[in-house]
VEXDREN-2710 file (C-alpha; in Angstrom, 1 decimal):
% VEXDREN-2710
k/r/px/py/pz
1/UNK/33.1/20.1/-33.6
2/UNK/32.4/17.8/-36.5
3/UNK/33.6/18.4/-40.2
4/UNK/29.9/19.0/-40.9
5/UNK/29.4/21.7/-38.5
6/UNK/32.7/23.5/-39.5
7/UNK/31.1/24.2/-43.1
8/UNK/28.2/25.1/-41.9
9/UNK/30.3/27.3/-39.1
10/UNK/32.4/28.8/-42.6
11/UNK/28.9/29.5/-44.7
12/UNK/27.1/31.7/-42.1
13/UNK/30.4/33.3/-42.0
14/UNK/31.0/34.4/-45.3
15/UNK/26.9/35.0/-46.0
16/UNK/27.7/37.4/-42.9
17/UNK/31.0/39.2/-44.7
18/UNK/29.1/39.3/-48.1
19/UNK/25.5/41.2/-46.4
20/UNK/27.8/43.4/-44.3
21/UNK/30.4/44.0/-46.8
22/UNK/31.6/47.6/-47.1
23/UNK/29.8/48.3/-43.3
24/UNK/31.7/45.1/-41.6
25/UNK/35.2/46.5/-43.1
26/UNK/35.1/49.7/-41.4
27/UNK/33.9/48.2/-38.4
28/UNK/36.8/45.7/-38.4
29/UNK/39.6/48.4/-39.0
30/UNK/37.9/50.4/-36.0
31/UNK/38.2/48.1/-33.5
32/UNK/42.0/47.2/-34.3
33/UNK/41.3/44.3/-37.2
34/UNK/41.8/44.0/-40.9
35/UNK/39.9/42.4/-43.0
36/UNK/42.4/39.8/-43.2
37/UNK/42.6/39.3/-39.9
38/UNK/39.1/37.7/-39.8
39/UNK/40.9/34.1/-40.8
40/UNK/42.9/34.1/-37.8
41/UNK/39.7/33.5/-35.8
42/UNK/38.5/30.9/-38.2
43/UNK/41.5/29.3/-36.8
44/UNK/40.6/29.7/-33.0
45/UNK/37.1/27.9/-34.4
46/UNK/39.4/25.2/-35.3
47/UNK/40.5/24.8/-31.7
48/UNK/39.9/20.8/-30.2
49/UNK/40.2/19.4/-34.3
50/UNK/43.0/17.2/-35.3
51/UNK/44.4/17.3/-38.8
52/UNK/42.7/14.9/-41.3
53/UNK/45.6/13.0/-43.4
54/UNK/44.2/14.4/-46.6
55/UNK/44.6/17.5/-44.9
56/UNK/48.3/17.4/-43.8
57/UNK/50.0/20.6/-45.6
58/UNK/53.6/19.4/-45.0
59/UNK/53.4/15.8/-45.3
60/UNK/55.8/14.3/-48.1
61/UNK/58.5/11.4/-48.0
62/UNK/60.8/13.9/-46.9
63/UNK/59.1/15.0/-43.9
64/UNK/57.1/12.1/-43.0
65/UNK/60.0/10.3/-40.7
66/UNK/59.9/13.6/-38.2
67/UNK/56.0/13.8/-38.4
68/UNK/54.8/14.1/-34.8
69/UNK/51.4/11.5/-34.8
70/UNK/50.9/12.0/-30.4
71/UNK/52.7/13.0/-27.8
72/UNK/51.6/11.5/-24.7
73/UNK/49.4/12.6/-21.8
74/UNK/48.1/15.0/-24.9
75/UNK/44.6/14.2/-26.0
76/UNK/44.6/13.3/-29.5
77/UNK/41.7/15.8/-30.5
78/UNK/44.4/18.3/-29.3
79/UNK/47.2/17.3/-31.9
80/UNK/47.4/19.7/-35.4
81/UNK/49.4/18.5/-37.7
82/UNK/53.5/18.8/-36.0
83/UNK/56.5/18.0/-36.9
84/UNK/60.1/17.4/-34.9
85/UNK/63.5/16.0/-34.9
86/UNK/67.1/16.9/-35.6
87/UNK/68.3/18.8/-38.5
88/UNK/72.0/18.9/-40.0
89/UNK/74.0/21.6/-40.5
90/UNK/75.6/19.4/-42.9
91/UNK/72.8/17.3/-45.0
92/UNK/75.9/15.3/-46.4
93/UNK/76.8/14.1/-42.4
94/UNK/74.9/10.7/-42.0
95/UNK/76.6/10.1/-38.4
96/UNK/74.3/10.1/-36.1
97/UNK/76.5/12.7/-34.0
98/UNK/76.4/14.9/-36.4
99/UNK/76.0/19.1/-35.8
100/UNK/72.4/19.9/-35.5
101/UNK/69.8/21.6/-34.1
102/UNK/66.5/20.5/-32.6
103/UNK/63.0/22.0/-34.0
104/UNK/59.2/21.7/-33.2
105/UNK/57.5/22.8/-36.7
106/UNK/53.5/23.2/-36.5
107/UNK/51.7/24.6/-39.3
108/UNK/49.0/27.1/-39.3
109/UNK/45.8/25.6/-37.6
110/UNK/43.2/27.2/-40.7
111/UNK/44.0/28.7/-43.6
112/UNK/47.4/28.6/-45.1
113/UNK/49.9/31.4/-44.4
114/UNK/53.6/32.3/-47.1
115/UNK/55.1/32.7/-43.8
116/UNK/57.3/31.3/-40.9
117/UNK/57.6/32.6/-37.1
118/UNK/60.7/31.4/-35.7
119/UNK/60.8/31.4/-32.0
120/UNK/63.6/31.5/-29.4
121/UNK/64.0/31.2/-25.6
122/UNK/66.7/33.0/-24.2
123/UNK/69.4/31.7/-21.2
124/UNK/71.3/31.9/-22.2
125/UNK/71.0/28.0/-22.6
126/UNK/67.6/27.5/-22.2
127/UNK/64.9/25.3/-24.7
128/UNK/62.2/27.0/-27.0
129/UNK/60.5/23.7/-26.0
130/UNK/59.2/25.7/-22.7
131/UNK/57.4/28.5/-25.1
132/UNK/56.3/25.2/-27.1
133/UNK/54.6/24.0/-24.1
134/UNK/53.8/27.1/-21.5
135/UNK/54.1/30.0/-23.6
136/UNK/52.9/30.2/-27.6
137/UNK/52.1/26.9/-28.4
138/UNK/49.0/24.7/-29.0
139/UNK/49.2/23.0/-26.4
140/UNK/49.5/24.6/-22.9
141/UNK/50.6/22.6/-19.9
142/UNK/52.0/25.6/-17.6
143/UNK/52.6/25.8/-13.7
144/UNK/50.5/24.2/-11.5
145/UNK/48.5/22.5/-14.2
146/UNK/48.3/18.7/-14.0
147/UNK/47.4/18.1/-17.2
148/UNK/47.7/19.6/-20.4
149/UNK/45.0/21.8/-22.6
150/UNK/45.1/23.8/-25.3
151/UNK/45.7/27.4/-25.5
152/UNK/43.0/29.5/-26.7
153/UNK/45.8/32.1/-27.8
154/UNK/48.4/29.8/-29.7
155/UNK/50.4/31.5/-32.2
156/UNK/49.5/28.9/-34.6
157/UNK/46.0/30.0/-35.0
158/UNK/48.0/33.1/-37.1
159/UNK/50.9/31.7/-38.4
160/UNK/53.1/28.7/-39.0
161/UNK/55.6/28.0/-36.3
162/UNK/58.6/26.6/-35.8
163/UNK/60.7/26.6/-32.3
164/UNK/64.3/26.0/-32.4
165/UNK/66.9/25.0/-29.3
166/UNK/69.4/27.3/-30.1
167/UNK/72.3/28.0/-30.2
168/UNK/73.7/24.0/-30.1
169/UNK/74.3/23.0/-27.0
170/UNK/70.7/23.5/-25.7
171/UNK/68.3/20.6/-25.4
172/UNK/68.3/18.1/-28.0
173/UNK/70.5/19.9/-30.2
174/UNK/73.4/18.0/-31.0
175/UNK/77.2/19.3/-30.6
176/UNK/79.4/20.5/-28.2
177/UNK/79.1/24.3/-27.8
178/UNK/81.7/26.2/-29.7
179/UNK/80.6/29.9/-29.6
180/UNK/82.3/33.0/-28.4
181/UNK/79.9/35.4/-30.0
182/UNK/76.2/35.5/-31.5
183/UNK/77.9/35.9/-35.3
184/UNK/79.2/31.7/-34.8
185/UNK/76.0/30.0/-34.2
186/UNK/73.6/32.4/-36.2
187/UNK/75.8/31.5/-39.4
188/UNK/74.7/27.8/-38.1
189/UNK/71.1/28.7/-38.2
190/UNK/71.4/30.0/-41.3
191/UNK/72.9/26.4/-42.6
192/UNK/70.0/24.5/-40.5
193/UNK/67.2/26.8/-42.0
194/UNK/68.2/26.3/-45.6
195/UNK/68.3/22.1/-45.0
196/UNK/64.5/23.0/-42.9
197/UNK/63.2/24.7/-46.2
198/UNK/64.5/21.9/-48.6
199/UNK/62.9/19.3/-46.6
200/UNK/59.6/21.0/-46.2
201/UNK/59.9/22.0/-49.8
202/UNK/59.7/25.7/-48.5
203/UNK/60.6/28.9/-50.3
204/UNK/59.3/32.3/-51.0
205/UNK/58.2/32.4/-47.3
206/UNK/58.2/35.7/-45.5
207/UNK/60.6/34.8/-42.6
208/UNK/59.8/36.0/-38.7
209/UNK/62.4/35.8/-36.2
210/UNK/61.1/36.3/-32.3
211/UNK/61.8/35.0/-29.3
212/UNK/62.5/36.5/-25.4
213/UNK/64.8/37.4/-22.5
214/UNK/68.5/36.8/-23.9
215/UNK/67.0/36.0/-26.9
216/UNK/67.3/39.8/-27.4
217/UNK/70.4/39.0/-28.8
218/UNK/69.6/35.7/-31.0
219/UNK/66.9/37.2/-32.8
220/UNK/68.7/40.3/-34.4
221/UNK/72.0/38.8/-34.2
222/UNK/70.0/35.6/-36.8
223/UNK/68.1/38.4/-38.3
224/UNK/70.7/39.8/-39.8
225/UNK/72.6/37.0/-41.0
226/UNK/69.7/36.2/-42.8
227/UNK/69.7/39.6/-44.2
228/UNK/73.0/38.8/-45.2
229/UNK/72.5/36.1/-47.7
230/UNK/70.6/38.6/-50.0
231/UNK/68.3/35.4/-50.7
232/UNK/64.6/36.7/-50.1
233/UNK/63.2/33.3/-52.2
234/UNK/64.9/31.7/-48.8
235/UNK/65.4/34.6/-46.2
236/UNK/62.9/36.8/-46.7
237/UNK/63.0/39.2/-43.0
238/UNK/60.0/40.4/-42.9
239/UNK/59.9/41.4/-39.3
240/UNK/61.2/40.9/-35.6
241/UNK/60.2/40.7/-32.1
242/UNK/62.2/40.0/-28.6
243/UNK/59.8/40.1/-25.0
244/UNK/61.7/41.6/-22.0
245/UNK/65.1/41.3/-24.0
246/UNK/68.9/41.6/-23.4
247/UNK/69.4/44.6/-25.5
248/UNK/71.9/46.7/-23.9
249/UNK/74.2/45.9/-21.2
250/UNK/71.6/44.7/-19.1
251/UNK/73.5/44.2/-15.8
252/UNK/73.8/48.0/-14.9
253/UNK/70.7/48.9/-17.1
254/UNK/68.8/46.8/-13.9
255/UNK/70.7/48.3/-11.2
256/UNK/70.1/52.0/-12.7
257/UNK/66.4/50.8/-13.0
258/UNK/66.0/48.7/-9.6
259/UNK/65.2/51.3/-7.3
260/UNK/62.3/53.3/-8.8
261/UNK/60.5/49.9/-9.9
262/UNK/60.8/48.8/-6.0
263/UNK/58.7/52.2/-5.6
264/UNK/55.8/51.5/-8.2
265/UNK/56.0/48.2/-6.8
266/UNK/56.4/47.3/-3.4
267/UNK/52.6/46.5/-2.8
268/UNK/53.8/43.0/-4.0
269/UNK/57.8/43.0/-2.8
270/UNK/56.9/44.4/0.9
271/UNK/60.0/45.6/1.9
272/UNK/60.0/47.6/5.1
273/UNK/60.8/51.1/5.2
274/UNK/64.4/50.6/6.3
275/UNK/65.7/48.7/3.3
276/UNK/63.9/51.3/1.2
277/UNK/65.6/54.2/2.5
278/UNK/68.8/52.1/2.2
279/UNK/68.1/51.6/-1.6
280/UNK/67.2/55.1/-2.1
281/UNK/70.5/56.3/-0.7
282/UNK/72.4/53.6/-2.8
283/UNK/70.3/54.9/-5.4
284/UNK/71.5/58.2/-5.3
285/UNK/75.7/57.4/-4.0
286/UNK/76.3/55.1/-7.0
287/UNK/74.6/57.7/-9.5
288/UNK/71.8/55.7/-10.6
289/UNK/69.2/58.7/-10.0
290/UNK/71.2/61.3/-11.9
291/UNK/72.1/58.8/-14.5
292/UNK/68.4/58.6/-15.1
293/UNK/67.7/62.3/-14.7
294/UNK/70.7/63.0/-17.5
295/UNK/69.3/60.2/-20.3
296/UNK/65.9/59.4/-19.9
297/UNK/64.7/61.4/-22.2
298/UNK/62.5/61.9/-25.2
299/UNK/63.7/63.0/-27.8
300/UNK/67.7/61.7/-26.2
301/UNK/70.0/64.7/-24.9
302/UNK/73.2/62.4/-26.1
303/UNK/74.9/59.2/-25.6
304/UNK/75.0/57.6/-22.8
305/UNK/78.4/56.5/-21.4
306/UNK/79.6/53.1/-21.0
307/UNK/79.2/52.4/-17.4
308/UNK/79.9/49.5/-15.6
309/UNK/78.2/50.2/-12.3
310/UNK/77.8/46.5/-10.5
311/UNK/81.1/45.6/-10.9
312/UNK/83.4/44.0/-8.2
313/UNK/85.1/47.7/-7.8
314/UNK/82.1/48.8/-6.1
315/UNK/79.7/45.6/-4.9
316/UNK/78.1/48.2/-2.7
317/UNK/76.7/49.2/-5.7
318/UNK/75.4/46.1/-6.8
319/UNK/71.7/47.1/-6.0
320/UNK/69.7/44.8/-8.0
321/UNK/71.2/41.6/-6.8
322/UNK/70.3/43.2/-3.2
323/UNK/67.2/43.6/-4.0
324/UNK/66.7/39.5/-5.3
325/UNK/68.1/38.0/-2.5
326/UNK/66.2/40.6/0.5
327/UNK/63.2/39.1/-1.9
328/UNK/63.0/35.9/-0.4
329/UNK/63.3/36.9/3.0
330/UNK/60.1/38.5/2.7
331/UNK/58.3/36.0/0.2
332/UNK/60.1/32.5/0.6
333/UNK/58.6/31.5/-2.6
334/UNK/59.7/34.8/-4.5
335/UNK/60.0/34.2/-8.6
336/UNK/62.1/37.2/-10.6
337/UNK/60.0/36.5/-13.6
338/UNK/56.5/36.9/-12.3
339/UNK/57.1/38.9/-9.2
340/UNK/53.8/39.1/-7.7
341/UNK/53.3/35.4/-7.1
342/UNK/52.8/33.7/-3.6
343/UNK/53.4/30.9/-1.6
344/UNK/52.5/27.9/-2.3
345/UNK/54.9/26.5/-4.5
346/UNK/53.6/25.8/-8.3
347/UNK/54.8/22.3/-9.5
348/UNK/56.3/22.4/-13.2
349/UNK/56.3/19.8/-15.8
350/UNK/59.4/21.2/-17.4
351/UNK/60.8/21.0/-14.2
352/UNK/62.4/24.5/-14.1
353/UNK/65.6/24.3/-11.8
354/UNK/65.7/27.9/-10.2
355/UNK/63.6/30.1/-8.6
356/UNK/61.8/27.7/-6.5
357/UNK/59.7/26.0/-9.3
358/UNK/59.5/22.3/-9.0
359/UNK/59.1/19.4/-10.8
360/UNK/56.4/17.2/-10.4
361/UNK/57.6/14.7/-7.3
362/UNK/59.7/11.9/-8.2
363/UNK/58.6/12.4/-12.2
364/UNK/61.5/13.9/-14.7
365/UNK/61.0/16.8/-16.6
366/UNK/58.6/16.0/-19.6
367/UNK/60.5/16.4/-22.5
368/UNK/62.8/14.0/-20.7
369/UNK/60.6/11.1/-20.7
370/UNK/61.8/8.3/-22.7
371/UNK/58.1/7.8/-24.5
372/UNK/58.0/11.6/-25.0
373/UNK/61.6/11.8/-27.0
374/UNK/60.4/8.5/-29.1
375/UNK/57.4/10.5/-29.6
376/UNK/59.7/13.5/-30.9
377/UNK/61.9/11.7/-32.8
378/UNK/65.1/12.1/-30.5
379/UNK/67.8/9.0/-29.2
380/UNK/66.0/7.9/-26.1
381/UNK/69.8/7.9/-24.3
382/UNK/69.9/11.5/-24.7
383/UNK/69.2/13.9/-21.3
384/UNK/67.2/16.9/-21.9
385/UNK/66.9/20.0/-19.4
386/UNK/64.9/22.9/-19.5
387/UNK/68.8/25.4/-19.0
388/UNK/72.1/24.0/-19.7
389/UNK/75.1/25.3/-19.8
390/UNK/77.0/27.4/-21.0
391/UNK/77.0/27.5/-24.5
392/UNK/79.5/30.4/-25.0
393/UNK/83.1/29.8/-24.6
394/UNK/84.4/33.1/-24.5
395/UNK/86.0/35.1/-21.6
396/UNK/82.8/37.1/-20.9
397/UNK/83.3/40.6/-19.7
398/UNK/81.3/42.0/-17.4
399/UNK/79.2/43.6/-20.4
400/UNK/78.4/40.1/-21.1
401/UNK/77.6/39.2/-17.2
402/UNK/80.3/36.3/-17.8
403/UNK/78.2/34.1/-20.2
404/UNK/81.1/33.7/-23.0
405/UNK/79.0/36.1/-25.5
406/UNK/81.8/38.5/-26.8
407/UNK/79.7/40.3/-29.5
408/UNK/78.5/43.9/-29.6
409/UNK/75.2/45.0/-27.7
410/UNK/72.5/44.6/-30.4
411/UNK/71.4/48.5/-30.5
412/UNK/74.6/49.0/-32.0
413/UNK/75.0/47.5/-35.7
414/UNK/72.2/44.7/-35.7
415/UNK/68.8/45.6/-34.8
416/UNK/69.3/48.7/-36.2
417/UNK/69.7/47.0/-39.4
418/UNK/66.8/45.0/-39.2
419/UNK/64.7/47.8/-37.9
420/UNK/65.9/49.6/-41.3
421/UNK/65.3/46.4/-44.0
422/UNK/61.6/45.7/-42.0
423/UNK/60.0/48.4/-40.9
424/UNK/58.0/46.0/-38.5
425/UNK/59.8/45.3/-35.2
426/UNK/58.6/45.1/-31.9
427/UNK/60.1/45.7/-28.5
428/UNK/58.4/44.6/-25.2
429/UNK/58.6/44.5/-21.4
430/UNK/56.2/43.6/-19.0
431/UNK/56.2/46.2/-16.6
432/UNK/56.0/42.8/-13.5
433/UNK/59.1/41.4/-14.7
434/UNK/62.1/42.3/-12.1
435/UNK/64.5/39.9/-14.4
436/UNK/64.7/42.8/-17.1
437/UNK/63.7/45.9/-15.6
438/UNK/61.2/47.8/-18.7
439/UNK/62.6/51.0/-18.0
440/UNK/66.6/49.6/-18.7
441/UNK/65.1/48.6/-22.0
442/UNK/63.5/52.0/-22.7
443/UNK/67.3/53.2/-22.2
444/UNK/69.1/51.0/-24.4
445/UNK/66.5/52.3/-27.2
446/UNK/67.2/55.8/-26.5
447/UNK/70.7/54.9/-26.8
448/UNK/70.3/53.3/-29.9
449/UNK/70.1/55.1/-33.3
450/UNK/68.2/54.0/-36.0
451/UNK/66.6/55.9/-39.2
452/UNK/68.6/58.6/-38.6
453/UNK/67.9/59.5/-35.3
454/UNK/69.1/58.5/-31.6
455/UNK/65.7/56.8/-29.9
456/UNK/62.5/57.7/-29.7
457/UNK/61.6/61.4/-29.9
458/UNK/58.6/61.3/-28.4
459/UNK/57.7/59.4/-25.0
460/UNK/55.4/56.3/-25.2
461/UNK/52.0/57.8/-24.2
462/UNK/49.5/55.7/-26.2
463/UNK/47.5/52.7/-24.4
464/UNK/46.5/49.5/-25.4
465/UNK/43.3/49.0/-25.1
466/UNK/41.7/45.4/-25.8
467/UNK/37.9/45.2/-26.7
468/UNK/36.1/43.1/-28.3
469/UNK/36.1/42.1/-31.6
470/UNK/32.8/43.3/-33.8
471/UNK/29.7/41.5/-32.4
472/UNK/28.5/40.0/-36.1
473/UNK/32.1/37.8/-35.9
474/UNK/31.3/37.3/-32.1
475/UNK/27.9/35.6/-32.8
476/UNK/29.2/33.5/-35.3
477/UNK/31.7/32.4/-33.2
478/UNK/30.0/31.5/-30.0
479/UNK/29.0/28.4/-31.3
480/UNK/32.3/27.1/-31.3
481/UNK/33.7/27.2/-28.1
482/UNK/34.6/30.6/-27.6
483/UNK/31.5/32.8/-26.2
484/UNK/32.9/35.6/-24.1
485/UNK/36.1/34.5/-25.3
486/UNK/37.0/38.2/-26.5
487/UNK/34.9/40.5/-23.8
488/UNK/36.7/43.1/-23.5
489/UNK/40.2/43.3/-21.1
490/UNK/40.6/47.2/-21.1
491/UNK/44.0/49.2/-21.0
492/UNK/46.6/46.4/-21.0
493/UNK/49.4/48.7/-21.5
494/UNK/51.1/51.2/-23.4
495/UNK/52.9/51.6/-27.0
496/UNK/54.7/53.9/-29.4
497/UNK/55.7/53.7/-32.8
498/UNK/58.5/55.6/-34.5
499/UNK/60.8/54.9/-37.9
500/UNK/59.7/51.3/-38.0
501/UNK/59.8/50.4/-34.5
502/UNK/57.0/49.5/-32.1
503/UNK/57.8/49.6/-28.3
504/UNK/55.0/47.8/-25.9
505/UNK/54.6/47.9/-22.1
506/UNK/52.4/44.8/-21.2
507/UNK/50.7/45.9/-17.6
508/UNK/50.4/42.6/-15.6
509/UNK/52.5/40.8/-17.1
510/UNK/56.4/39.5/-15.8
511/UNK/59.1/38.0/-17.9
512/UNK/57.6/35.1/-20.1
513/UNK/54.5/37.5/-22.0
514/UNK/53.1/34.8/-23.6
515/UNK/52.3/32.5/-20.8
516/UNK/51.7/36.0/-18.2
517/UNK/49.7/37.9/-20.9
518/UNK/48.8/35.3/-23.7
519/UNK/46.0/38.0/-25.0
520/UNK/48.4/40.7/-25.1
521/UNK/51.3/38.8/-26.7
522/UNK/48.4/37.6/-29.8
523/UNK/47.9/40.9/-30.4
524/UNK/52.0/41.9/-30.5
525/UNK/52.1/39.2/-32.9
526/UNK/49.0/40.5/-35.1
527/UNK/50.6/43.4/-35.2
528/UNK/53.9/42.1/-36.5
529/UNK/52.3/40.0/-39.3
530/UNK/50.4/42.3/-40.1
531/UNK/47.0/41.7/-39.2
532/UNK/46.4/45.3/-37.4
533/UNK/47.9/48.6/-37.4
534/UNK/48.3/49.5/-34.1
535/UNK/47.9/47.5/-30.9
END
């Protein structure tokens, strides 16, 4: 769309908000939409428009020698304005070896935003470069695609983003890994955010902090650090959100889970009847079904006791690591995060090195190509994987499955905390994913206490129901790429809200939300800015 048509797109818009103004309000908070929220799809309208100079938010001396001008194999009517490179922890380091962490910073595509969203991908060991590219970002170049496009639900049509390989030792980050616990490297952040705000000349930003999978520790665990430094001109928390996260001691959280999801779910897994009654009986001789019919409850009938149940004393317990391997006798292309997926293989640009996703033949990974880190501003001589490892040195108990983490479970001291100094966080599972079972993190919450109270008192119930936006917006809209973009999807899950916490079941989706259920996870992240008041 040309620059002409764009103001003409904006005034029919706002001679449509002032003739409907009281009567289009209403509307808007009806179907799930403030007032407010009406920018964020100018910013969809925006979608396929690259970033006039004069129009560069971010662009100083300062920033200008990490400003990202193409990456290739992207169209350049798909680049926004972007910005990359290393940081130092320490500003006053010079060497080029010095501590530092890698970032991918994009600025709201439309109207300006006060705010950051900080993302993180979990691992642990693994690069927010694959939400960057297959997940949140602008540009969407996911499995089985052979070419990249852009993503119609990119969290930078809401808010300014900024992805982070964290902790060091992941990705371009530079260091060697010297972690034993979450406290180390989210005092590192910390350092690397503050140095981020001076060079963008940011400050007085509300501050965001989200990410997925073992991320569920990262994000409270750098939540509340920030909360720490009593700085809101510089750490202003205004809100948190983790997808499918590592909240409790996830290990025998899945193997107490395991067995009923095989039951909602073996129209995908077909497992014969045999190795069903054998879970079943597993089920109930390691005390998984009694364990669930003593603390799965609403509101919680007490704490639940610390109970290792896969570990090497019993492996005949070890039901959920029975249950992944019998997976691929049955489907030989078999993937933990997105269950439900079939033969044949799906070729990956980021070149994924588990589960039977594949790189694209005799190509590296993409953010390993030598013209791809020039374009990112990284040493050419430096190897780049989507998981590395590890990047905890500690002697991991089996709490910590092993990975070197030695810090407390999150419900206990941390996202509590930032539940309590936000009021806005959010708490999702797709009810696909096998990786983190939903219902082992609906047990760590009800084992969790937070505004006074042990878990949620009342059981989620409410759905999420996706329509369609108010037809007056809709018609305005259609002439910019995106008619029958919003038709309605229906009941896409469930959610509950209680002392400041939201919980949200995503029906459909597996592990990654955001690349299984991009329309689900927009609306998660309207919610957490803001934008709405219920999903």
């Amino acid at each position: 769309m040309g620059l002409v048509n764009w103001r003409n797109l904006v005034l029919v818009l706002s001679l449509v908000l002032v003739t409907a103004a009281g009567q289009s309000r209403d509307v808007a908070r009806n179907r799930g939409f403030h007032p407010k929220a009406l920018r964020d799809m100018e910013a969809r309208a925006l979608m396929g428009r690259n970033t006039p100079p004069n129009k560069r938010l971010y662009y100083t001396n300062s920033t200008k020698k990490y400003y990202v001008d193409a990456l290739p194999e992207v169209p350049s009517s798909f680049m926004t304005e972007m910005y990359s490179g290393v940081i130092p922890l320490n500003m006053s380091d010079k060497s080029p070896d010095s501590r530092g962490m890698f970032f991918v910073y994009q600025p709201r595509v439309g109207p300006p935003v006060d705010e950051v969203t900080i993302w993180f991908n979990g691992g642990p060991g693994c690069s927010s470069l694959e939400a960057f590219l297959q997940e949140n970002g602008r540009i969407q170049w996911a499995w089985g695609q052979y070419s990249p496009g852009i993503n119609p639900y990119s969290w930078v049509n809401l808010t300014n983003m900024l992805w982070v390989e964290y902790p060091i030792g992941v990705g371009f980050s530079r260091g060697e890994p010297t972690a034993t616990n979450e406290e180390d490297p989210a005092v590192e952040f910390v350092e690397f955010f503050r140095n981020f705000q001076t060079i963008f000349n940011i400050s007085n930003y509300k501050i965001y902090v989200t990410g997925e999978s073992y991320a569920g520790r990262y994000v409270p665990y750098v939540a509340n650090a920030m909360l720490d430094q009593n700085d809101t001109k510089h750490f202003n928390v205004s809100g948190a959100l983790v997808y499918d996260p590592c909240i409790g001691s996830y290990d025998y959280l899945n193997a107490i889970s395991i067995y009923p999801w095989i039951e909602q779910n073996n129209n995908i897994m077909g497992f014969n009847n045999s190795f069903l009654t054998e879970l079943a009986d597993k089920d109930k001789k390691c005390g998984y079904s009694q364990f669930r019919e003593d603390f799965m409850h609403f509101p919680p009938n007490g704490t639940q006791p610390p109970l290792y149940l896969n570990a090497t004393a019993d492996p005949d317990c070890d039901t959920w690591n029975l249950v992944y391997d019998t997976a691929y006798s049955v489907n030989p292309c078999f993937n933990v995060y997105e269950p439900n997926l079939q033969c044949p293989l799906l070729s990956d640009p980021l070149g994924f090195p588990t589960d039977l996703i594949y790189s694209y033949p005799g190509l590296p990974p993409y953010f390993n190509r030598t013209d791809v880190k020039k374009a990112l501003h990284v040493p050419v001589d430096s190897d780049w994987s989507l998981c590395t490892g590890p990047v905890f040195i500690g002697e991991g108990g089996p709490e910590h499955s092993g990975h070197g983490d030695l810090s407390s479970d999150p419900i206990q001291k941390v996202l509590p905390r930032v539940i309590e100094a936000t009021g806005r966080v959010l708490v999702s599972n797709g009810k696909l994913d096998m990786d983190i079972l939903g219902n082992g993190t609906m047990l760590a919450i009800q084992n969790m206490t937070w505004g006074g109270l042990q878990g949620f008192q009342t059981a989620p119930n409410a759905t999420i129901t996706i329509k369609i936006p108010d037809i007056q917006y809709q018609e305005v809209f259609s002439d910019s790429g995106f008619d029958g973009f919003d038709d309605p999807q229906g009941i896409m899950g469930v959610q509950h809200f209680e002392r400041g916490l939201m919980w949200a079941e995503t029906y459909l989706s597996g592990h990654m939300q955001p690349q299984f259920q991009p329309r689900s996870s927009y609306r998660h992240l309207q919610w957490l800015l803001g934008r709405i008041d219920e999903l």
